[in-house]
Phi, psi and omega in degrees: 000310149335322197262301210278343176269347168293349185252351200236001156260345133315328188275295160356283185291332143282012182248350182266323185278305181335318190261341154321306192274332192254353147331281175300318172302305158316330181305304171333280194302338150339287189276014192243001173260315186308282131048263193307330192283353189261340180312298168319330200269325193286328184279345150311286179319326199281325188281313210292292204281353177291318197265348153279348166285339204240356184351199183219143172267173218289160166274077165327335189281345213266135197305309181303290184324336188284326192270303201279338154311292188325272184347288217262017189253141207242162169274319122032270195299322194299327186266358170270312191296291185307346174274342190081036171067026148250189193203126214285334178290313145333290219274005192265352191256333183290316170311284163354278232260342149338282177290348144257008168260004191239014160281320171319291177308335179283319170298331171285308183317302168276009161274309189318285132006273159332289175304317185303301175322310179281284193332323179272018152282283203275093358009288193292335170296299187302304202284036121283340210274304183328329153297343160269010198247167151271183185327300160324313207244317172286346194258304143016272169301295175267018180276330157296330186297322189261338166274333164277344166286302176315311154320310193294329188289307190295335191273337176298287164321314179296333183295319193296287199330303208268337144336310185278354158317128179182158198307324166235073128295080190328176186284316193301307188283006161274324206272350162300282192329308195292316194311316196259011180271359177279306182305306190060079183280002161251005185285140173263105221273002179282307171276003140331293206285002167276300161343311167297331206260351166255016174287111176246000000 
């Protein structure tokens, strides 16, 4: 009785490091979804405020508006209309908040970055492990294999998006950039949910 648990606690303990391992690799892609959602939000906050820097000034010619100039103009109004409708303090606080979302962002890449490097250690663990395994540890294996790539393709994208960022990033091409950093078109969300489904 002794020789069979000497015999069935090796394997144990490597199927117990296997479920450890691939445990943690998923906890990574958790946080590596946490990640992209705070990303998504700084680049959103970057398309909000690129597009209050670029407003339009008010159409004077337009009847309410012409009227309600007319009524109220002050040297106040006369010098905000001459200013092109800002307020110099507004566009020093909007720049400020530019450069702090695209600091955020930046800040993403490299957490992004970082995690993706781990995920691929513990890739390279299980798939050592996996020859000491069944079936289970190899399907594993190669499921971590299909999700760090998919990551990797996705963080790629995400590196370009926050690269092309800059102050005349037309409106159109932020709002492709919010789109597909939201689709996230190369994650397959089916082998995620596989993925999952081998966390025991």
């Amino acid at each position: 009785m002794a020789n069979e648990e000497a015999t069935t606690s090796p394997q144990a303990s490597v199927e117990d490091k296997a479920n450890r391992v691939f445990l943690d690799f998923m906890t990574k892609v958790a946080q590596y979804d946490e990640l992209v959602d705070a990303g998504k939000r700084a680049l959103m906050m970057f398309h909000q405020e690129l597009e209050h820097f670029r407003r339009p000034k008010l159409l004077t010619e337009s009847g309410a508006i012409s009227e309600i100039v007319k009524s109220n103009l002050s040297d106040r109004m006369r010098s905000y209309l001459e200013a092109g409708c800002t307020h110099h303090n507004e566009n020093i606080q909007n720049m400020n908040k530019l450069h702090s979302c695209q600091e955020k962002l930046n800040d993403h890449i490299s957490k992004a970055k970082l995690l993706l490097e781990e995920l691929h250690i513990l890739e390279e663990d299980d798939e050592q492990q996996s020859g000491d395994l069944l079936d289970k540890a190899v399907s594993c294996a190669s499921v971590m294999v299909l999700v760090h790539n998919m990551l990797k393709l996705d963080y790629t994208m995400q590196e370009k998006i926050v690269k092309a960022l800059c102050i005349k990033t037309t409106s159109s091409e932020l709002e492709g950039y919010c789109q597909m950093w939201d689709l996230r078109p190369y994650i397959d969300d089916n082998v995620i949910q596989l993925a999952w489904q081998f966390v025991s």
